[in-house]
C-alpha positions in Angstrom: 36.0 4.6 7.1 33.1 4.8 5.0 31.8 8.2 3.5 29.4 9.7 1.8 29.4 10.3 -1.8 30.0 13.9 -2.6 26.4 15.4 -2.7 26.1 18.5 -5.0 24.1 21.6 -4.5 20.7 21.2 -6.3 19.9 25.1 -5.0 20.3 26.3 -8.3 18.4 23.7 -10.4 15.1 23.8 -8.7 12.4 26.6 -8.0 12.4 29.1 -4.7 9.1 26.9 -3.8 11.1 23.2 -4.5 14.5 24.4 -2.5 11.8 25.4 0.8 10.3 22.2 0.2 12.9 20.3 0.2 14.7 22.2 2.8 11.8 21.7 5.3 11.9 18.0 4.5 15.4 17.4 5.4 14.9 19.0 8.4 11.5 16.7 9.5 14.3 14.0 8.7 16.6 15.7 10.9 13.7 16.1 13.8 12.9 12.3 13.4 16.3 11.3 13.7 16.9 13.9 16.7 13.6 13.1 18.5 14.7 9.3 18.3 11.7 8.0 16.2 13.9 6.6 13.5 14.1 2.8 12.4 17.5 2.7 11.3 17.1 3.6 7.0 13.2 2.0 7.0 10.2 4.7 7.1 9.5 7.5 5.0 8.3 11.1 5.2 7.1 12.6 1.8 6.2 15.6 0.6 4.3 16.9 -2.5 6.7 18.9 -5.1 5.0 22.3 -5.2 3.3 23.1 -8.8 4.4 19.6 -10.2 1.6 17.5 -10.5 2.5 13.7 -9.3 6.0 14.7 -8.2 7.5 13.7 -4.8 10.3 13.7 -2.7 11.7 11.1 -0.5 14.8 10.1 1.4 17.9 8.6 -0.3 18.3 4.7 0.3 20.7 3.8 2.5 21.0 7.4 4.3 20.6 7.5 8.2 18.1 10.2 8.6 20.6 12.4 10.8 22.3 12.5 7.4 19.8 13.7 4.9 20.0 17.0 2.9 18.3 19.1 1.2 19.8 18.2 -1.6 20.0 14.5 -1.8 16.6 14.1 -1.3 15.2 12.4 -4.5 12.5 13.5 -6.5 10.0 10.2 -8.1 7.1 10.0 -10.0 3.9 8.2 -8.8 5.0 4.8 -9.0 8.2 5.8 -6.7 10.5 6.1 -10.3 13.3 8.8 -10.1 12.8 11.7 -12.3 16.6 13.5 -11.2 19.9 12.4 -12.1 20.8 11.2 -8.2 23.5 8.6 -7.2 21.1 7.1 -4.4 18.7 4.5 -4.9 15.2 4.9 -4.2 13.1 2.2 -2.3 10.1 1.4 -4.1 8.2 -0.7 -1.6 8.6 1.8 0.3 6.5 4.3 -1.5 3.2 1.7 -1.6 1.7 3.5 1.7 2.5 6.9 0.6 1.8 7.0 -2.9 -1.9 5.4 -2.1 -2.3 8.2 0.4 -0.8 11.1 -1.6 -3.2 10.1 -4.4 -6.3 10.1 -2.6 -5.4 12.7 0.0 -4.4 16.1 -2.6 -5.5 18.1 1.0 -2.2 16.5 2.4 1.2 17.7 1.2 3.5 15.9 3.8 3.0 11.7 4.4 5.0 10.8 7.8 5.5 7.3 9.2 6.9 5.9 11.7 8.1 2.1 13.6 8.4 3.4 16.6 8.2 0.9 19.8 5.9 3.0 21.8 3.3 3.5 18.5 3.9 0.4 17.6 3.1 -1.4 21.1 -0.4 0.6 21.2 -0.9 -0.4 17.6 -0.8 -4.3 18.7 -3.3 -3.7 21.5 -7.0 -4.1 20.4 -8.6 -1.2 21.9 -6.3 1.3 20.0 -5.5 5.1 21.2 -7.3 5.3 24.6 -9.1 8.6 25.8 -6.6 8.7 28.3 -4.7 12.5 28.4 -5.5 15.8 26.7 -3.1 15.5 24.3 -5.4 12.1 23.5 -8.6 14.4 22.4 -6.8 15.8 19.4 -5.5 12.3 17.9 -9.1 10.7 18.7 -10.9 13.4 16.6 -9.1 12.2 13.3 -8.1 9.0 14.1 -8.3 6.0 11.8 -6.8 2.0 11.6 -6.1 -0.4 9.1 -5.3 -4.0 9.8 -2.3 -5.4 8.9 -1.8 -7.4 5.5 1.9 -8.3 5.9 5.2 -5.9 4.6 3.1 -3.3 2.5 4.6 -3.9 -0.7 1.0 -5.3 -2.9 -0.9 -2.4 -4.8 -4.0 -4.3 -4.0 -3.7 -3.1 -0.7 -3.7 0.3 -1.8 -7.6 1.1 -2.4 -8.5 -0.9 1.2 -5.4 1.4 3.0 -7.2 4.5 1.0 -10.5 3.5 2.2 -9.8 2.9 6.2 -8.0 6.1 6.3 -11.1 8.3 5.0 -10.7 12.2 5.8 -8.7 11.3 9.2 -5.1 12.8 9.2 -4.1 10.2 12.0 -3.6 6.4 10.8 -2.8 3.8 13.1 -1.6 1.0 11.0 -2.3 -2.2 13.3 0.8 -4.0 14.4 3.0 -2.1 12.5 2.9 1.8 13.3 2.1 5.6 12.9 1.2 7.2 9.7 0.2 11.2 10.0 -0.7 13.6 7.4 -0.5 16.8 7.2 -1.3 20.3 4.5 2.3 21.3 5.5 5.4 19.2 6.7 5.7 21.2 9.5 1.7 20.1 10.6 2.4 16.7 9.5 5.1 16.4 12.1 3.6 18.3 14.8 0.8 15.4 14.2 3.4 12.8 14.3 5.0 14.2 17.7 1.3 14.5 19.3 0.6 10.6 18.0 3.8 9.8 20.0 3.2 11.3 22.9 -0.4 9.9 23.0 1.2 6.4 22.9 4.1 7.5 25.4 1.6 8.5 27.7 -1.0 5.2 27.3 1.6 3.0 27.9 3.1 4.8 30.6 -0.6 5.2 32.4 -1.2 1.3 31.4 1.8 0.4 33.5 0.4 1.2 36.6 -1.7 -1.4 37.0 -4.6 0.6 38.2 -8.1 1.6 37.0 -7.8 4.4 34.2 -9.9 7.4 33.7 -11.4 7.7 30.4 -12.1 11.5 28.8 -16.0 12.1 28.1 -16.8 11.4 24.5 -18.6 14.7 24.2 -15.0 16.3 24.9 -13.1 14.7 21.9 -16.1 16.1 19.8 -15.2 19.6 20.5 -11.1 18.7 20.5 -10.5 20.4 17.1 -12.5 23.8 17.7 -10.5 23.7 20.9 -7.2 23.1 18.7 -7.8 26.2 16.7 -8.5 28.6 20.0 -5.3 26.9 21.4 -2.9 27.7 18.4 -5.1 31.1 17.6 -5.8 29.7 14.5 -2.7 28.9 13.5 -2.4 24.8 13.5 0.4 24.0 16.1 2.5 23.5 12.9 3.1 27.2 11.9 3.6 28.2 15.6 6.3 25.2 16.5 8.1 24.9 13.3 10.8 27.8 13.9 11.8 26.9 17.0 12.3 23.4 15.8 14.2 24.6 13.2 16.7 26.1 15.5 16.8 23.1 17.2 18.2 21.3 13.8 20.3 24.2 13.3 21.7 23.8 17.0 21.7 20.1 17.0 22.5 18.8 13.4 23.7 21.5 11.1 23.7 20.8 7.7 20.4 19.7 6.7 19.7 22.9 4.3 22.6 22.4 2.1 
């Protein structure tokens, strides 16, 4: 049987603010994994290492995201170097997307992306994210897409991937998946499960073979005043993100140690 290595405690060797961080991070890991929008070990979700300028933490190598921790999440550097002592390998290529987006994008502490069959089916199709459901209105409003170049692994992508994404905290990267950002890891999920369920639903509403409604333009304008009324000004981040923490604790213990 194959095991993991003996992961030890890193509680007491990094800040209050570091140990939430990285607690909150396992558990989007966790979410991911439970919410079945894992790709095996492939994807990423990041988040910024509070008060440490260029610091970052991303999964271990190798780990199934069911099996991520706290504390064998691995803190790099900009360039996707380690800056701890960790026994797990790091996947450089892997950081290309996020470390283009975490430095342009200092408004967004939590990078999430994703391979999933239903965002990546509605990424292949030329007319994108439909206005197609309500849950459609909120991705529209800060939706952007980049075209695909091939594995991301080239910095010279980086400044075209910047410039496509713009202010939007949606990215559909074409033919490959869903990228979300968000000021908080809990918001950059929620964004993540609302992308989903956008796709979910096109598809789904595709599939019938019959004529589809589309929502008013004038509506999607408004969607993200209407967002704030809905969540009391709140982001639907802060108001879902202790139940879902429950659900962790209920489903796959562990994560926070």
């Amino acid at each position: 049987m194959t095991t993991l290595p003996r992961i030890a405690s890193r509680k007491q060797e990094v800040s209050a603010a570091e140990w939430q961080t990285r607690v909150d991070l396992a558990a989007a890991y966790r979410l991911v994994a439970l919410f079945k929008w894992d790709d095996l070990v492939f994807t990423h979700i990041t988040a910024r290492v509070p008060e440490r300028d260029g610091e970052f933490l991303i999964n271990p190598y190798g780990l199934l995201f069911e099996e991520i921790t706290a504390s064998s999440l691995v803190k790099i550097d900009m360039h996707g170097n380690k800056i701890d002592e960790t026994p797990f390998p790091v996947n450089p290529a892997g950081f290309t997307i996020h470390s283009a987006i975490h430095g342009a994008r200092h408004d967004a502490s939590c990078v999430l992306h994703t391979h999933t069959l239903n965002g990546v089916a509605v990424s292949a199709q030329k007319g994108g994210v439909l206005p197609l459901s309500q849950q459609s209105i909120f991705v529209l409003s800060s939706l952007a897409y980049h075209d695909y170049e091939g594995v991301a692994l080239r910095d010279d992508e980086k400044p075209r991937l910047v410039a496509d994404l713009g202010k939007a905290n949606f990215l559909m990267l074409r033919n490959h998946g869903l990228l979300t950002l968000g000021a908080t890891i809990a918001d950059a999920w929620i964004n993540m499960y609302l992308f989903e369920a956008v796709c979910t639903i096109q598809l789904r509403a595709q599939s019938g073979g019959g004529p589809l409604v589309h929502i008013d333009p004038r509506i999607i304008e408004g969607a993200q005043q209407q967002a704030m009324q809905v969540t009391r000004g709140q982001g639907g981040g802060a108001l879902n993100w202790p139940g879902l923490l429950r659900r962790v604790d209920r489903s796959s213990p562990g994560y926070d140690s």
